[in-house]
N, CA, C and O atoms as CSV, one atom per row, in Angstrom:
chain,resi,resn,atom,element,x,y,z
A,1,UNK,N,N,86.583,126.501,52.402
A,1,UNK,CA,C,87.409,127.181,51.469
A,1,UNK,C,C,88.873,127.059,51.919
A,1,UNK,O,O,89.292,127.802,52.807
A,2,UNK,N,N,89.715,126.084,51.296
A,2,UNK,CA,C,90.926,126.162,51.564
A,2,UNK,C,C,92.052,126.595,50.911
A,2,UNK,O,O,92.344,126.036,49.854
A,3,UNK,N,N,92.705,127.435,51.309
A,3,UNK,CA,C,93.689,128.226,50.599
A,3,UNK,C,C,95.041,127.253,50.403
A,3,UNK,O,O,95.391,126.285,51.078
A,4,UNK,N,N,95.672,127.867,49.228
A,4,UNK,CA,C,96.721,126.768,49.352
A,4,UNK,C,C,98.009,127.735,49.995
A,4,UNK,O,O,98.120,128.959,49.923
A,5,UNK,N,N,98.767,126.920,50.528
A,5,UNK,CA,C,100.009,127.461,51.814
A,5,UNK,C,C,100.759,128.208,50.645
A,5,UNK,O,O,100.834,127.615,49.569
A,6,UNK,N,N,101.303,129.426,50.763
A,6,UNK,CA,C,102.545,130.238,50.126
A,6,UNK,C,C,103.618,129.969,50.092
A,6,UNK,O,O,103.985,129.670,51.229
A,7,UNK,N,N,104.127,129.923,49.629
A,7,UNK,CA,C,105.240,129.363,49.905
A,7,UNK,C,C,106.967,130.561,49.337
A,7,UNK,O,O,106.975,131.051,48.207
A,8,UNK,N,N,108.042,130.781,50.209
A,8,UNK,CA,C,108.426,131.715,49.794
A,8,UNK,C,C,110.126,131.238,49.760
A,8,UNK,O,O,110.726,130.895,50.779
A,9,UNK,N,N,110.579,131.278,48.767
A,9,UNK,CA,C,112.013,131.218,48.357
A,9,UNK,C,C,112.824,132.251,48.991
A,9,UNK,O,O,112.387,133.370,49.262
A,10,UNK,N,N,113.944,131.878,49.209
A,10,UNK,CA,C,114.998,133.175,49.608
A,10,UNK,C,C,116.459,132.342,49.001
A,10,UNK,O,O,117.378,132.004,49.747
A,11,UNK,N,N,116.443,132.149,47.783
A,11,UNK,CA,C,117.684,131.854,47.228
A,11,UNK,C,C,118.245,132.934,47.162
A,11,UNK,O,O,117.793,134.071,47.029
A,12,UNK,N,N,119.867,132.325,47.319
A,12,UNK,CA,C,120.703,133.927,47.422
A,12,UNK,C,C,120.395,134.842,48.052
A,12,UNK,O,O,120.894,135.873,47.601
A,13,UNK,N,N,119.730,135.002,49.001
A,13,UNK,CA,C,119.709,136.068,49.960
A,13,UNK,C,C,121.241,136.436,50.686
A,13,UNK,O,O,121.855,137.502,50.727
A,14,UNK,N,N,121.552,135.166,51.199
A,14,UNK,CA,C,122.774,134.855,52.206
A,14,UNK,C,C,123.881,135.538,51.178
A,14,UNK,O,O,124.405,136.589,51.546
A,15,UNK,N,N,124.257,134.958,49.876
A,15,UNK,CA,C,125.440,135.399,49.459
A,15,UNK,C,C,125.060,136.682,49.054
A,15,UNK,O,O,126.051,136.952,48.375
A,16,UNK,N,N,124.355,137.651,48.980
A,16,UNK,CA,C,123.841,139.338,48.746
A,16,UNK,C,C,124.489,139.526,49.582
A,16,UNK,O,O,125.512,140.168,49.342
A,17,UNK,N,N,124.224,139.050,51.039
A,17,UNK,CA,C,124.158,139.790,51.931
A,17,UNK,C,C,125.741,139.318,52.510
A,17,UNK,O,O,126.089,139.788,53.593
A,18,UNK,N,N,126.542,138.527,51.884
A,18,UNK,CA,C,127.896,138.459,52.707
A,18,UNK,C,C,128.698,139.265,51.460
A,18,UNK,O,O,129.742,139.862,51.723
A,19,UNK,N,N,128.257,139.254,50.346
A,19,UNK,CA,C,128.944,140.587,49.211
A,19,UNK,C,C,128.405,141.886,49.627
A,19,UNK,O,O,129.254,142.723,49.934
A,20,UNK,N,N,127.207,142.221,49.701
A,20,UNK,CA,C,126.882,143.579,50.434
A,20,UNK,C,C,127.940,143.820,51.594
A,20,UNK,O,O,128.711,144.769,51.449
A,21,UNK,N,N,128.045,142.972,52.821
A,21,UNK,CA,C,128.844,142.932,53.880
A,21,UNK,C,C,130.312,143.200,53.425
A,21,UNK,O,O,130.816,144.217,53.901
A,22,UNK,N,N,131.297,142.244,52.341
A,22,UNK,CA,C,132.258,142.694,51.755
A,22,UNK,C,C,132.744,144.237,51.664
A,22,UNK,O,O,133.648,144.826,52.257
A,23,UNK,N,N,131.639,144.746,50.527
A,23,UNK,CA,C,131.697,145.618,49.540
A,23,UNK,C,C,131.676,147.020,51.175
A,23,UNK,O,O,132.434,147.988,51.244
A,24,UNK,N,N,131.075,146.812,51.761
A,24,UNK,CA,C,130.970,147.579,52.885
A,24,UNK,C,C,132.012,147.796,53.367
A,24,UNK,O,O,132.283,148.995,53.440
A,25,UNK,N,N,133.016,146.858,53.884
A,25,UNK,CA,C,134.096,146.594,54.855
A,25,UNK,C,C,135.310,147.205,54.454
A,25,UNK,O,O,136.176,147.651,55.207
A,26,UNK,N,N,135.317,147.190,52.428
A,26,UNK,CA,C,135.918,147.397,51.856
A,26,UNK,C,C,136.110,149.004,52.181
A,26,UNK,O,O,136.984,149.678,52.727
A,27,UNK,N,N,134.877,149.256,51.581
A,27,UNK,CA,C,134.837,150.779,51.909
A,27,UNK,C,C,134.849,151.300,53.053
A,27,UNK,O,O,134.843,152.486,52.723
A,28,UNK,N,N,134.859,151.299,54.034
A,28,UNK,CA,C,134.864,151.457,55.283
A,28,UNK,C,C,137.022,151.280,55.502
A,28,UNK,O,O,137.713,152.131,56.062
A,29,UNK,N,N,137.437,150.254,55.011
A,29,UNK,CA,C,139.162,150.141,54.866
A,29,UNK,C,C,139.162,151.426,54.479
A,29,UNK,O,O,139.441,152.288,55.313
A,30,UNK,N,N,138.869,151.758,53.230
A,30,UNK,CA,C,139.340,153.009,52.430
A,30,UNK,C,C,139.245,154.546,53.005
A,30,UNK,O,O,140.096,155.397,52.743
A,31,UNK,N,N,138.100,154.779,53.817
A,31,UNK,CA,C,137.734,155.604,54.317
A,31,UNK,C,C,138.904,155.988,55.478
A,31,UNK,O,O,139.344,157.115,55.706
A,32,UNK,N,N,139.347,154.485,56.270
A,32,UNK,CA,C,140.118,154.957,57.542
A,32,UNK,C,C,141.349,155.322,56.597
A,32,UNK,O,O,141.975,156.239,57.128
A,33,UNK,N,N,141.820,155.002,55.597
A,33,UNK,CA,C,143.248,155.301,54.981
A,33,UNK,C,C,142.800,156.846,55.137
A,33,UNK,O,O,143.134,157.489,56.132
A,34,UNK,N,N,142.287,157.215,54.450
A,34,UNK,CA,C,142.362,158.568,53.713
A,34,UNK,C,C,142.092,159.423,54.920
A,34,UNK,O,O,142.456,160.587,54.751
A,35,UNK,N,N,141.371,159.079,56.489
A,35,UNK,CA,C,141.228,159.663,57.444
A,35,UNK,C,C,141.922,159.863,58.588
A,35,UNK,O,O,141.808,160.841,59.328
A,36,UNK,N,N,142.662,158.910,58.737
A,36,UNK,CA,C,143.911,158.398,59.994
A,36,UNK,C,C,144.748,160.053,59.367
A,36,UNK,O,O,144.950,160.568,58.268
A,37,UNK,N,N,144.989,160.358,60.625
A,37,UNK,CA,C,145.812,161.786,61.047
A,37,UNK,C,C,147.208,161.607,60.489
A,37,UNK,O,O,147.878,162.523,60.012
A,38,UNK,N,N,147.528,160.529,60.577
A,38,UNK,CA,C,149.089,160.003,60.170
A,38,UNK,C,C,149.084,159.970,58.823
A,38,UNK,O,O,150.028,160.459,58.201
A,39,UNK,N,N,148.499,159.650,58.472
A,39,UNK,CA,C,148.695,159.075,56.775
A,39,UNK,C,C,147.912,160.742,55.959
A,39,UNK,O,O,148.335,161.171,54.885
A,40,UNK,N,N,146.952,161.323,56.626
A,40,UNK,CA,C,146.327,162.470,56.001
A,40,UNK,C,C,147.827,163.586,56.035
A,40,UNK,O,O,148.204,164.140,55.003
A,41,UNK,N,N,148.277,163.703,56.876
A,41,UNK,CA,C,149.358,164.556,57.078
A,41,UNK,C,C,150.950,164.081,56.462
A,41,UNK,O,O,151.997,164.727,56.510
A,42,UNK,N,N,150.716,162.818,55.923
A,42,UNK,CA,C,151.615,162.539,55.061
A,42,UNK,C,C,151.571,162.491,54.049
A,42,UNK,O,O,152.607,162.410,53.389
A,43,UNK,N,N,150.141,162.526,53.383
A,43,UNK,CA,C,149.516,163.038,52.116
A,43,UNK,C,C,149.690,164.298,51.853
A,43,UNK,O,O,150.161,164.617,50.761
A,44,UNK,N,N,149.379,165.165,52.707
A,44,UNK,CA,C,149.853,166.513,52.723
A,44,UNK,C,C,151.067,167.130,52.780
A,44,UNK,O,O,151.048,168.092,52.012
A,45,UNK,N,N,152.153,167.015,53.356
A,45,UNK,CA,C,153.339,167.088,53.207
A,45,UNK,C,C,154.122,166.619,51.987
A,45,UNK,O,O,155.121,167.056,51.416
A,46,UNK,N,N,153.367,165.636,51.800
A,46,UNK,CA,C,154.514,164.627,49.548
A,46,UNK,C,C,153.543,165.473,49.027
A,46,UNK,O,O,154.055,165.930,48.005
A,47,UNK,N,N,152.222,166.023,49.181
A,47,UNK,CA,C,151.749,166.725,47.839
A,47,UNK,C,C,151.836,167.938,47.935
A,47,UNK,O,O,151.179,168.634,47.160
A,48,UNK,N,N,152.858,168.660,49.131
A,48,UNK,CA,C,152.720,170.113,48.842
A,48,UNK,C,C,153.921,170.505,49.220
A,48,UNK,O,O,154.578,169.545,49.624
A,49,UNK,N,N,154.607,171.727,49.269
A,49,UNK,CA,C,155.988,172.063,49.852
A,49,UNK,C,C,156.230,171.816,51.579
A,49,UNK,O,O,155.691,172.565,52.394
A,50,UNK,N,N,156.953,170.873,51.918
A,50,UNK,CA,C,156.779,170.745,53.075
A,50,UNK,C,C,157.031,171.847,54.240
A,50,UNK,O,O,156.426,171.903,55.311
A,51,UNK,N,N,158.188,172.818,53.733
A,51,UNK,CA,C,158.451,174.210,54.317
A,51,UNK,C,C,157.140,175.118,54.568
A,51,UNK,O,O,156.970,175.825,55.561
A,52,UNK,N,N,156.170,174.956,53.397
A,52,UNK,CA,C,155.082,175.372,53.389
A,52,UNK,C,C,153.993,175.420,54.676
A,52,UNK,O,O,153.515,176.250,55.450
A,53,UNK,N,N,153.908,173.727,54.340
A,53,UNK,CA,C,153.102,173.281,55.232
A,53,UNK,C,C,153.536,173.061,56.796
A,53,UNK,O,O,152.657,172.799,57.617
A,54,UNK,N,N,155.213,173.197,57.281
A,54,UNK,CA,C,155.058,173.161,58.249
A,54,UNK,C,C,155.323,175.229,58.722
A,54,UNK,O,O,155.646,175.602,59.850
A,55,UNK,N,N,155.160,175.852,57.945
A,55,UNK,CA,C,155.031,177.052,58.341
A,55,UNK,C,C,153.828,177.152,58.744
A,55,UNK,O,O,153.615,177.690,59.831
A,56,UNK,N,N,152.784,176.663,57.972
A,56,UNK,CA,C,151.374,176.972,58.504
A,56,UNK,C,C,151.294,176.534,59.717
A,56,UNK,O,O,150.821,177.230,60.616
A,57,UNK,N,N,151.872,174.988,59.957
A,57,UNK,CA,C,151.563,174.745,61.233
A,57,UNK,C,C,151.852,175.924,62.571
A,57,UNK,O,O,150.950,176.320,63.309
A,58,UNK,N,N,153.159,176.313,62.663
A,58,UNK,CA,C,153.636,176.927,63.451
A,58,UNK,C,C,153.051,178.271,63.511
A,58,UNK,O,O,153.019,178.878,64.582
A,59,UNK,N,N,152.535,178.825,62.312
A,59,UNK,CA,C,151.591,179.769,62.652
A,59,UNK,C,C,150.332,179.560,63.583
A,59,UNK,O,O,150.122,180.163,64.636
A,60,UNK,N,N,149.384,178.416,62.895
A,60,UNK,CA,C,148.872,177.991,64.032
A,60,UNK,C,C,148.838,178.034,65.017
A,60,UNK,O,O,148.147,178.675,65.808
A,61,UNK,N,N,149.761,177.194,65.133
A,61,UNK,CA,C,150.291,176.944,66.932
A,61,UNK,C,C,150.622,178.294,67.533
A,61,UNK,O,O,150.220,178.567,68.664
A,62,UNK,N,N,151.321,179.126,66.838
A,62,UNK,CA,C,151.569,180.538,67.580
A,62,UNK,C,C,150.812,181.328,67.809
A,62,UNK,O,O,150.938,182.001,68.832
A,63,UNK,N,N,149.395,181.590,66.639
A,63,UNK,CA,C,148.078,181.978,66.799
A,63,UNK,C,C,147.427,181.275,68.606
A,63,UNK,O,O,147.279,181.881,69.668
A,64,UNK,N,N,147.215,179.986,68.292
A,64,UNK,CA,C,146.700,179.463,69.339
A,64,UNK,C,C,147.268,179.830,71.076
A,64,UNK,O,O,146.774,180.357,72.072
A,65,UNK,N,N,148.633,179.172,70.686
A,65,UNK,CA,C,149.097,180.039,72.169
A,65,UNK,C,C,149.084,181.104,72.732
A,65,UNK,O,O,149.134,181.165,73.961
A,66,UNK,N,N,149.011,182.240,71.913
A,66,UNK,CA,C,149.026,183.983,72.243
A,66,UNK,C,C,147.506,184.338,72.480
A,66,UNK,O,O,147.129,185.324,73.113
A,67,UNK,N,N,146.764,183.491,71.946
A,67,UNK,CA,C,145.423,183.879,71.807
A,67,UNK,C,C,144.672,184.253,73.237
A,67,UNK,O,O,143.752,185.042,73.452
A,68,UNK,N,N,145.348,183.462,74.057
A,68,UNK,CA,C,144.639,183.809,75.250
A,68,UNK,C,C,145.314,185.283,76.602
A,68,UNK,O,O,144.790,185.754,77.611
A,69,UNK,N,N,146.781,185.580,75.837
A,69,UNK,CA,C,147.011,186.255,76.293
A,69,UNK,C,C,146.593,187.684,77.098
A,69,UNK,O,O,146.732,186.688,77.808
A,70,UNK,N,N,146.290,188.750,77.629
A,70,UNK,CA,C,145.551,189.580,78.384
A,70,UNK,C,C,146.839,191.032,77.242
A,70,UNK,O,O,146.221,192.030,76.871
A,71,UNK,N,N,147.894,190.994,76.971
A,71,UNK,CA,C,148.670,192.489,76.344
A,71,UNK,C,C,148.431,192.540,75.302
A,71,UNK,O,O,148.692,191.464,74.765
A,72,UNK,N,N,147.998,193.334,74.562
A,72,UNK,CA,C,147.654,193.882,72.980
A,72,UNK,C,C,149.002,193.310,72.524
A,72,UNK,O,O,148.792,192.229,71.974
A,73,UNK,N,N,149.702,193.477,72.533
A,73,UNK,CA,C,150.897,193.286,72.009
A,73,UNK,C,C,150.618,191.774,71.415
A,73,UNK,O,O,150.609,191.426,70.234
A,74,UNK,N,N,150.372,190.909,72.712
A,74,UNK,CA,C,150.726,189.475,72.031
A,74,UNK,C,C,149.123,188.773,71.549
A,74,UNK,O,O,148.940,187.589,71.269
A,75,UNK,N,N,148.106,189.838,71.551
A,75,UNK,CA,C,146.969,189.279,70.495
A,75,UNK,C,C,147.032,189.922,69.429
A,75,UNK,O,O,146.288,189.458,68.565
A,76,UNK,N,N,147.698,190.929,69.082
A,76,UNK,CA,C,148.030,191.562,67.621
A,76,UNK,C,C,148.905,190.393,67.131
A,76,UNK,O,O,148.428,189.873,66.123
A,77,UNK,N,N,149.862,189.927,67.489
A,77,UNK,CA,C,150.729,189.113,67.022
A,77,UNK,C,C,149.909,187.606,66.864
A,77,UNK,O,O,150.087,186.910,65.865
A,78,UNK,N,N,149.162,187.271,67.771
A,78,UNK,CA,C,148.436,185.854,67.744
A,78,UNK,C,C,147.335,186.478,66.439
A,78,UNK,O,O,146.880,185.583,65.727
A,79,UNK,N,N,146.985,187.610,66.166
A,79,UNK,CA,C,146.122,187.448,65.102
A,79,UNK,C,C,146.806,187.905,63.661
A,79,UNK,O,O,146.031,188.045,62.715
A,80,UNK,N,N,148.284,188.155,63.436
A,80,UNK,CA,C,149.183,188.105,62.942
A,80,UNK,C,C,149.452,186.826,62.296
A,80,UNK,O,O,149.506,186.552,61.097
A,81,UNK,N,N,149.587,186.208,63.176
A,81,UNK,CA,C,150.138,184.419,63.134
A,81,UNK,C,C,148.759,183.549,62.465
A,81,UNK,O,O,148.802,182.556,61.739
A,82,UNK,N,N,147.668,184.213,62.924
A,82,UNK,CA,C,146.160,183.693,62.621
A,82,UNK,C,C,145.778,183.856,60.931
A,82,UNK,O,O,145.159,183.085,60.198
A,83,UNK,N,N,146.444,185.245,60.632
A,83,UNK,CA,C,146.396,185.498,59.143
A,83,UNK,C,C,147.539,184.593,58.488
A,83,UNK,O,O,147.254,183.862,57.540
A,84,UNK,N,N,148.477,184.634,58.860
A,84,UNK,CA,C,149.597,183.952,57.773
A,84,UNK,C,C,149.148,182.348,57.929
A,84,UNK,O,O,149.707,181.598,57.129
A,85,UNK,N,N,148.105,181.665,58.961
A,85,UNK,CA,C,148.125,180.364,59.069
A,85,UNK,C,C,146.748,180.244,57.810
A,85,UNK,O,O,146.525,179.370,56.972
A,86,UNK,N,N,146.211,181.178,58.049
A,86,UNK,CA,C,145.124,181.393,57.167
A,86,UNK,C,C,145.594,181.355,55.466
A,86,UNK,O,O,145.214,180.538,54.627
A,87,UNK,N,N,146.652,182.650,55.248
A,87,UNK,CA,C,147.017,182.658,53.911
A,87,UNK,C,C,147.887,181.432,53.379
A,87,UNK,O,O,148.290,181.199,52.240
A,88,UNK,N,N,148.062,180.665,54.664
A,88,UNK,CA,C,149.035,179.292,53.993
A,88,UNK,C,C,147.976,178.193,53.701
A,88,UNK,O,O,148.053,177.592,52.629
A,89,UNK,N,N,147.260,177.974,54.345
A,89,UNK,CA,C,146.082,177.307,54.316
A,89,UNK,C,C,145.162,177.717,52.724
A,89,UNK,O,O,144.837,176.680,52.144
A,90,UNK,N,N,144.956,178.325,52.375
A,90,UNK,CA,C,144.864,179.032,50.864
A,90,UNK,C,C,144.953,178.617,50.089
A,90,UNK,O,O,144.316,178.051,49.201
A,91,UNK,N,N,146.325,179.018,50.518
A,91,UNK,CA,C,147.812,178.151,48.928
A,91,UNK,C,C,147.659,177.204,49.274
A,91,UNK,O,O,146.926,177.903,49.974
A,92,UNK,N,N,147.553,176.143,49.587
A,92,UNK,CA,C,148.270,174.769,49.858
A,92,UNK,C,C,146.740,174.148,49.497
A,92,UNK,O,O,146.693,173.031,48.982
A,93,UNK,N,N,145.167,175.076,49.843
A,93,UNK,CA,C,144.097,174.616,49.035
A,93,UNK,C,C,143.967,174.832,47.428
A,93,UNK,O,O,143.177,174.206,46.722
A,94,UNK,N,N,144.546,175.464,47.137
A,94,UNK,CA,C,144.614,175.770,45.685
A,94,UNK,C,C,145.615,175.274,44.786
A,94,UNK,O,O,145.585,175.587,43.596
């Protein structure tokens, strides 16, 4: 009983797979634009008031530094700084 041999095509496999590869690379470009720290924070600054946005920062940052402090005084104020980085963060989502 002899079977006859199978036989199996793979036309176009190769060019799928160097347009799949493309279409990938592509997107993968797009992704680092919109993610790179530089360019996200320059997106943010042209689309919102920049006074805005660098107030939040500095709240931040002032939150963060006081935070570890040991005097009531300067963690009332670091959680002071924590709310206004918060309420800028808000606005600038909305």
């Amino acid at each position: 009983m002899a079977a006859r041999p199978i036989r199996i095509e793979l036309r176009g496999l190769a060019s799928e797979r160097d347009e799949a590869q493309r279409d990938l690379q592509d997107t993968l470009a797009v992704l680092e634009d919109k993610l790179l720290p530089q360019r996200a924070a320059r997106r943010i600054v042209t689309r919102n008031d920049p006074t805005l946005v660098l107030t939040g920062v500095a709240a931040a940052g002032l939150a963060i530094g006081l935070m570890r402090d040991e005097s009531r005084a300067a963690r009332r104020a670091a959680f002071i700084a924590a709310v206004a980085a918060g309420a800028v963060l808000f606005r600038l989502i909305r």
